[in-house]
C-alpha positions in Angstrom: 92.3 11.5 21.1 90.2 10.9 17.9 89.4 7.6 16.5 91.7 6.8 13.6 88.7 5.4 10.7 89.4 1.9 9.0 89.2 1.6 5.2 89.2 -1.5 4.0 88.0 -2.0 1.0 90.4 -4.6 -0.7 89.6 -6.3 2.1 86.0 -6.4 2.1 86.4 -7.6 -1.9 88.7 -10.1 -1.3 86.6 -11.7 1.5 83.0 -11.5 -0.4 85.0 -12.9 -3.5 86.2 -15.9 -1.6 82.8 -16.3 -0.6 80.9 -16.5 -4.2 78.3 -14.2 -3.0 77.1 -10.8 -4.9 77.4 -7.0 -3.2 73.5 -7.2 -2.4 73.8 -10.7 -0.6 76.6 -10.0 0.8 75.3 -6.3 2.1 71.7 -8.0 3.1 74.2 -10.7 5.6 76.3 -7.6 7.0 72.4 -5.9 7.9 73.9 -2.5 5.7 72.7 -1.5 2.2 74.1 -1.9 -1.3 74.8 1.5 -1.5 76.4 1.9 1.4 78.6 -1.3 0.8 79.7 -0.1 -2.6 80.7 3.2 -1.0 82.8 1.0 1.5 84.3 -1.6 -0.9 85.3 1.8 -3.1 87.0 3.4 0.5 85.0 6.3 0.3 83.5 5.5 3.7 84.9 3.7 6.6 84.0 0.2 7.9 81.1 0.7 10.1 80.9 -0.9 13.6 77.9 -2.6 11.8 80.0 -4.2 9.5 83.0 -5.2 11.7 80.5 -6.8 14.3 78.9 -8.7 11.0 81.4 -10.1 9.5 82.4 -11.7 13.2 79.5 -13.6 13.7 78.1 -13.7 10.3 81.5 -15.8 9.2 83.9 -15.4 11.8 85.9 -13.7 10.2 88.6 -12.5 12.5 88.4 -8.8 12.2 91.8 -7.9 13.0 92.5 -8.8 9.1 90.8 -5.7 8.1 93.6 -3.7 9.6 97.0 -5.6 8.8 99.7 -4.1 7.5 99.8 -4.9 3.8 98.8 -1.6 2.7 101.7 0.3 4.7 104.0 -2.3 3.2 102.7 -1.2 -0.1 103.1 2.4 0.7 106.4 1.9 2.0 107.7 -0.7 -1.1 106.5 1.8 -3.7 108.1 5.0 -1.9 111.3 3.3 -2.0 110.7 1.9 -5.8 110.1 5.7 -6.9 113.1 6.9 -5.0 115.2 5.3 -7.8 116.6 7.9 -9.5 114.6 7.6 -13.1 111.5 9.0 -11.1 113.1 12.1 -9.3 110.9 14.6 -12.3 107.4 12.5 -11.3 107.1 11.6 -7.7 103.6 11.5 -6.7 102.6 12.9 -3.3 102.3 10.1 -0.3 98.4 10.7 -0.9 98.5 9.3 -3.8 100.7 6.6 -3.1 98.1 5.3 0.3 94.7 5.8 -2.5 96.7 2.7 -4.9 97.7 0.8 -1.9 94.0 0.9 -0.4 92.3 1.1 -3.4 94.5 -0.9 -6.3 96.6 -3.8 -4.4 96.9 -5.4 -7.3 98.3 -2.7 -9.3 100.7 -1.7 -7.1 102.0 -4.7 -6.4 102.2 -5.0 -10.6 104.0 -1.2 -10.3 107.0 -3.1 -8.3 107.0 -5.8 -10.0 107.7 -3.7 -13.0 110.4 -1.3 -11.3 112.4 -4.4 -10.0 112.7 -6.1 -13.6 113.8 -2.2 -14.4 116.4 -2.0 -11.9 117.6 -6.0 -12.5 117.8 -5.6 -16.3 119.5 -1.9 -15.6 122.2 -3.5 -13.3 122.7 -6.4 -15.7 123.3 -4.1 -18.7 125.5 -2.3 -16.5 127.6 -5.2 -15.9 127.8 -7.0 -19.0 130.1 -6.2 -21.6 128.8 -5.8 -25.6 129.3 -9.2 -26.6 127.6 -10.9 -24.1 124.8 -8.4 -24.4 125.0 -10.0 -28.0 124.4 -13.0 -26.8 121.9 -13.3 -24.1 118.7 -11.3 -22.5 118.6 -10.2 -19.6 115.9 -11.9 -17.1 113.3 -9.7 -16.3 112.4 -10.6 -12.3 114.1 -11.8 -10.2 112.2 -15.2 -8.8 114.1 -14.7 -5.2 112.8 -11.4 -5.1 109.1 -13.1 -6.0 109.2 -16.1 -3.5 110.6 -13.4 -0.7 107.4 -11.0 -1.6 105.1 -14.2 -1.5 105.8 -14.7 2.1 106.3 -11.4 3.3 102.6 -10.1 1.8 101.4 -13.9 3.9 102.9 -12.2 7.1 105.2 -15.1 6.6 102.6 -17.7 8.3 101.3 -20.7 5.3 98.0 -21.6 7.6 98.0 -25.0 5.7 101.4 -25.8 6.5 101.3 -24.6 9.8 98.8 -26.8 10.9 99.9 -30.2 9.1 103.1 -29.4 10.9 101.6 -29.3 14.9 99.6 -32.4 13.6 102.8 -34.0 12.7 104.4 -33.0 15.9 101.7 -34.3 18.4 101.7 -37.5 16.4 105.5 -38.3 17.1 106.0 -41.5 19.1 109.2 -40.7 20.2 112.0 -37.6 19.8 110.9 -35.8 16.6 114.4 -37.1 15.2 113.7 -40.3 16.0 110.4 -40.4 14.7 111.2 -38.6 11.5 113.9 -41.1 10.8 111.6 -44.2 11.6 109.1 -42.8 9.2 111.3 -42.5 6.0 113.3 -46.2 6.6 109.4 -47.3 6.6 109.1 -45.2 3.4 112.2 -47.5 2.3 114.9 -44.5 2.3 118.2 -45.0 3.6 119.4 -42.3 6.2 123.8 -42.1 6.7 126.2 -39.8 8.1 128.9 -38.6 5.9 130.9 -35.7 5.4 131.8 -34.4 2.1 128.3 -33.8 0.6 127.0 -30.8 1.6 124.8 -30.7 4.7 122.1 -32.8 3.4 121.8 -34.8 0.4 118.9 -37.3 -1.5 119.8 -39.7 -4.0 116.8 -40.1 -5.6 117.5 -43.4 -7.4 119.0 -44.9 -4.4 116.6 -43.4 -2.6 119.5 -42.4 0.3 119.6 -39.2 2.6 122.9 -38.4 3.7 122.9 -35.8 6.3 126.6 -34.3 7.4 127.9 -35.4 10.9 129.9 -32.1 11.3 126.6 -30.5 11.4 124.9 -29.4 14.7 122.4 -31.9 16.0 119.6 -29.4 15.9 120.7 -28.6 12.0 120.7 -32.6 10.8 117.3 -32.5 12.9 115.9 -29.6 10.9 117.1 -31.0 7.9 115.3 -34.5 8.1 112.4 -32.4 8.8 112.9 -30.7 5.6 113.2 -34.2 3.4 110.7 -35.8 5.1 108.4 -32.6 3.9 109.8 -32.4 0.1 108.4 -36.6 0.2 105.5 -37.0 2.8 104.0 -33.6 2.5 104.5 -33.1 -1.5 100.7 -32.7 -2.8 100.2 -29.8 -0.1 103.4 -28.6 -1.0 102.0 -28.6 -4.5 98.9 -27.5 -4.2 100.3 -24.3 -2.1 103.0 -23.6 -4.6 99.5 -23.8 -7.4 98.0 -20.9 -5.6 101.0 -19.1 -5.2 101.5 -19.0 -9.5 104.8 -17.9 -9.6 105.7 -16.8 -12.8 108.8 -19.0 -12.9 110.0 -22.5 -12.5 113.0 -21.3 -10.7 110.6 -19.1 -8.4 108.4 -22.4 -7.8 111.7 -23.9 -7.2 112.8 -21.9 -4.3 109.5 -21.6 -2.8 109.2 -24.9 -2.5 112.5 -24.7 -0.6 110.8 -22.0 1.4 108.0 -24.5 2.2 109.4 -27.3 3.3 112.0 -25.3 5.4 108.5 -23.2 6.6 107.2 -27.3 7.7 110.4 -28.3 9.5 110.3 -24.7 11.6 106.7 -25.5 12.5 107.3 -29.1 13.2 110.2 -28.0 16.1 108.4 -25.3 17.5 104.0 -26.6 16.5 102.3 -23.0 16.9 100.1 -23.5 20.0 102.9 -24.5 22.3 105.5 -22.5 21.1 103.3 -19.0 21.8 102.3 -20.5 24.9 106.1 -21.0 26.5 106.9 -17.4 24.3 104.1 -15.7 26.4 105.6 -17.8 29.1 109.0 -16.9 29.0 108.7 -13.3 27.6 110.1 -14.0 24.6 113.6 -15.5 25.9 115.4 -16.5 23.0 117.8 -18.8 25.0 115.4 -20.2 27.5 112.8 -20.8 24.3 115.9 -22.4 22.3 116.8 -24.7 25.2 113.4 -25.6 25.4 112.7 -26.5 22.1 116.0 -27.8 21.3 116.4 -25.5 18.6 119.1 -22.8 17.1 118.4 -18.8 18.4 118.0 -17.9 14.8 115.7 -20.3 14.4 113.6 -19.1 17.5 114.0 -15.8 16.1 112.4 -16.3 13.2 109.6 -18.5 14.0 108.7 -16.1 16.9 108.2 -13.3 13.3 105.3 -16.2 12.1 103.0 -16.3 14.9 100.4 -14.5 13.2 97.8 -16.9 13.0 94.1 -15.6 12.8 92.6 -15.4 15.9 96.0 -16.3 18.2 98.3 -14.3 17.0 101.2 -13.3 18.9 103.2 -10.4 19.1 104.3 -8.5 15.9 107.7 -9.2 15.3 109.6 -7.8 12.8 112.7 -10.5 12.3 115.8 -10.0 9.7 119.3 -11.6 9.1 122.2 -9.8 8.0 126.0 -10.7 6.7 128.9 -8.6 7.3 128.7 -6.2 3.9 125.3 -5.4 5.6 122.8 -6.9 2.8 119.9 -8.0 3.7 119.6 -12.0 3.7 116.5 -12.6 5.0 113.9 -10.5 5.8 110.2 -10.3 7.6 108.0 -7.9 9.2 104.7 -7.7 11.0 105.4 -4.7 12.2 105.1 -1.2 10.5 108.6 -1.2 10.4 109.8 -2.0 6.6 113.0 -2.5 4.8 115.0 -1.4 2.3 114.1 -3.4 -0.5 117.2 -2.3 -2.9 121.0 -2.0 -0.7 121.8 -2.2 2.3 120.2 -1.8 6.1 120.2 1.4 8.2 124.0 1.8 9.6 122.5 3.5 12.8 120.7 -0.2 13.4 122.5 -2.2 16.1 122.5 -5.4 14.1 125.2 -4.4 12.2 127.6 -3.5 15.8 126.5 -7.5 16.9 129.3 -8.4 14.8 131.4 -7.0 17.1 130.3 -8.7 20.3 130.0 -12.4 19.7 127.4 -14.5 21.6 126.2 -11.5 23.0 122.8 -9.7 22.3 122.6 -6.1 22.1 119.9 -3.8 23.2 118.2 -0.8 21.4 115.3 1.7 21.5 115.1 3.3 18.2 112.3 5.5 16.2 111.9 5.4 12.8 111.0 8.6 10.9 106.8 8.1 10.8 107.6 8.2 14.4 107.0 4.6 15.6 109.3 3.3 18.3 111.3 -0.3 18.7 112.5 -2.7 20.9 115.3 -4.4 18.8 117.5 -6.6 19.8 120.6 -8.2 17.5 123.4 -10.9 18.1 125.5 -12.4 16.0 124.7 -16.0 14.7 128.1 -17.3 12.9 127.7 -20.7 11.7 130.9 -22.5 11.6 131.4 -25.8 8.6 132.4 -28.2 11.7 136.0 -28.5 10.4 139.5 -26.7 11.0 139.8 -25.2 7.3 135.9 -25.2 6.8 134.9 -21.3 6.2 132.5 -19.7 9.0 129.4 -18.2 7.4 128.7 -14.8 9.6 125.6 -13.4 9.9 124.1 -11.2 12.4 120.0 -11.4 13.2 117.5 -8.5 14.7 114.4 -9.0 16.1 112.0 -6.2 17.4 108.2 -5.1 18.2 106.7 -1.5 18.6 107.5 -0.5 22.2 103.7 -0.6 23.3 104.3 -4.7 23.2 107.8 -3.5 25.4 105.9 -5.3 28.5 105.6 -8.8 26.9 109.6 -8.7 26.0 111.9 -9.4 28.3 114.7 -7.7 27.1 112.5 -4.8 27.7 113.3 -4.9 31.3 115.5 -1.7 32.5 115.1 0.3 29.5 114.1 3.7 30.0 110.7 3.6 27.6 109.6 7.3 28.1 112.3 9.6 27.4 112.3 10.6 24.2 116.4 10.6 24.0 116.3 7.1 24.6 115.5 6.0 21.3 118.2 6.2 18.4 116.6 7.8 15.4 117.0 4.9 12.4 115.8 5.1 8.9 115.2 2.6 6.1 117.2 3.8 3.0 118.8 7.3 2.7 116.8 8.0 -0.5 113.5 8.0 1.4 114.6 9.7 4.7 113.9 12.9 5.5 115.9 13.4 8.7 118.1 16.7 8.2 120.8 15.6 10.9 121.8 11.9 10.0 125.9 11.7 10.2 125.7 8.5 8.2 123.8 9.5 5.5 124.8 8.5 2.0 123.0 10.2 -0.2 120.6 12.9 0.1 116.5 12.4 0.5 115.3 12.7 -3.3 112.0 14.6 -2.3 114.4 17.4 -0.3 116.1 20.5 -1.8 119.5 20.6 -0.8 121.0 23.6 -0.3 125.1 23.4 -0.9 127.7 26.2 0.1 131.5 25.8 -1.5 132.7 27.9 2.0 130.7 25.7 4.6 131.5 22.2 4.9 129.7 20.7 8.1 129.2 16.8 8.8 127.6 16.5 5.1 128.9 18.2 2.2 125.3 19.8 1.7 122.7 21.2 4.2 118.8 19.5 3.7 116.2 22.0 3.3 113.4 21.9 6.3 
């Protein structure tokens, strides 16, 4: 089988940038010439072995970097931006669309950016009657949308937090709870149970947290975690949220949100142990949730940020769910990427896990690049802790590329090599090109269609091959 050749020029840039040195210093420290290292940095050749072996021991540079996924992302984000409908007259080939990942990050990454202000100001206008169009503008990004790019281009792992967080944890005298509380009365904060003001509260001028007793002990844990971060951990908070520059308030807003929830995660489950008893247990979600004393969603997802450099775990691709299928929360380290605009895939099993509750469901499935999955999805309803207290459903799904199928083990009695195993899924109908699809809800944009008034099959239409 032939040897499938690395580009990475961004890559190579981005590291000899962060390390203030010129192309010819940098080429003379790789042992390659300048030529030869603008020819790489410009994708025109592959990275040598030369190079790889180089940048090991020259800066330790954990080579694995050079072939993450953000480039696939890219590709896959800007084929589903140029699905929209205003682009159907000027698709560019998938060619074209691999040549701006690799070569132009930055530009594609400024292409969606652009399309998503498009489609937000498109959906406003389409909402709003004339006279509040007289009255207001629309806003042209979204900052949800930024702060969920921000950590899903990071592979969702903050190395900086990550780390403060396991030093945090091996320093705790007693149960983290415990220890967390003991730390902010010493701060001169005032910690009480009461219902009736949300889950978790700070009075800044009293300087009182008020955490709810109807939530679950694990929840009220998590959520000291998180206060403690927002006050003990504020300049790294700052100074991550500085390098983020998000082009909003609101966006720094939520990402700080983001961070201090990313600090509590890393606090209950500190990296090294937790992919230890993961490797350990096979990735048992229940046995690694008894263990660490910690919700299954929140297993799930911390088990989609083990990616640090040089011990990373599996690739996990992790997302949440709620019942009109929308997508609330969303990572991947995986090739696997979702839809970005609407709803998930409704051949995907998570949406079915709303069906079985406290169960979790099983399923092989191939996307259309022809990469397989191990997902599995259950149901995660959160209930308010009170008779007429509404329960939030969601459902979660977590999954890997079957070649990891060993280190899973809800991998166990699965038939892995028959190709009728796996359940053909897509991402958005717009951008997939299978021709048999019962669910389908709208037809591929890059396919001719070829429609008959006396034939009506599944679909209304037939998909050219």
């Amino acid at each position: 089988m032939a040897v499938q050749k690395l580009y990475a020029g961004a890559k190579l840039r981005e590291l000899r940038t962060r390390l203030g040195l010129t192309q010819k210093d940098f080429a003379a420290k790789l042992g390659v010439s300048l030529p030869y290292l603008n020819q790489m940095e410009n994708n025109n050749r592959p990275v040598s072995t030369t190079v790889v072996l180089g940048l090991a021991q020259e800066f330790g540079f954990d080579v694995t970097e050079l072939s993450t996924g953000d480039a696939e992302r890219l590709v896959s984000d800007m084929r589903e931006a140029l699905a929209d409908p205003v682009f159907t007259d000027s698709t560019p080939p998938l060619a074209d669309l691999r040549l701006a990942a690799s070569n132009a990050p930055a530009l594609a990454r400024a292409f969606l950016d652009l399309h998503r202000s498009y489609r937000q100001t498109h959906e406003r206008l389409a909402s709003l009657d004339e006279a509040l169009g007289q009255s207001g503008t629309p806003t042209a990004a979204s900052p949800w949308e930024e702060v969920r790019d921000f950590f899903h281009y990071c592979d969702n792992y903050i190395d900086a937090m990550d780390r403060a967080a396991e030093r945090f944890a091996a320093q705790a005298t007693s149960d983290l709870a415990s220890h967390t509380e003991d730390l902010l009365r010493a701060r001169g904060i005032t910690i009480r149970r009461a219902a009736g003001e949300g889950v978790r509260h700070y009075d800044t001028a009293s300087q009182t947290l008020t955490l709810s007793p109807r939530a679950a002990p694990e929840t009220q844990r998590f959520q000291l975690l998180h206060q403690y971060a927002l006050l003990e951990q504020a300049q790294l908070l700052e100074a991550t949220l500085d390098l983020a520059r998000f082009q909003s308030d609101t966006a720094r807003a939520i990402a700080q949100i983001g961070m201090a929830n990313y600090f509590a995660g890393a606090v209950l489950m500190p990296y090294t142990r937790f992919a230890e008893a993961a490797a350990e247990t096979r990735h048992d979600l229940e046995r690694l949730s008894i263990q660490f004393d910690a919700s299954i969603e929140q297993i799930a997802h911390r088990l989609s940020t083990l990616q640090r450099p040089g011990a990373k775990g599996v690739p996990f691709f992790f997302t949440r769910v709620d019942q009109a299928g929308t997508i609330t929360k969303r990572h991947s380290a995986t090739r696997l990427q979702f839809a970005r605009f609407g709803g998930a895939c409704p051949l995907w099993n998570v949406h079915s896990a709303f069906e079985t509750p406290g169960r979790f469901l099983r399923q092989l499935a191939e996307t259309p690049d022809g990469v397989r999955y191990v997902i599995l999805a259950r149901d995660v309803s959160k209930t308010g802790g009170a008779w007429n207290s509404p329960t939030r459903r969601y459902a979660i799904s977590l999954g890997c590329e079957v070649k990891h199928a060993g280190a899973l083990v809800y991998a166990d009695g699965l038939d892995l090599t028959s190709a009728s195993s796996f359940q053909p899924i897509g991402i958005s109908c717009r951008i997939c090109e299978r021709v048999g699809c019962h669910q389908r809800s709208v037809p591929p944009l890059e396919r001719k269609l070829s429609v008959d008034p006396n034939h009506r099959d599944t679909l209304p239409y037939e998909i050219e091959r």
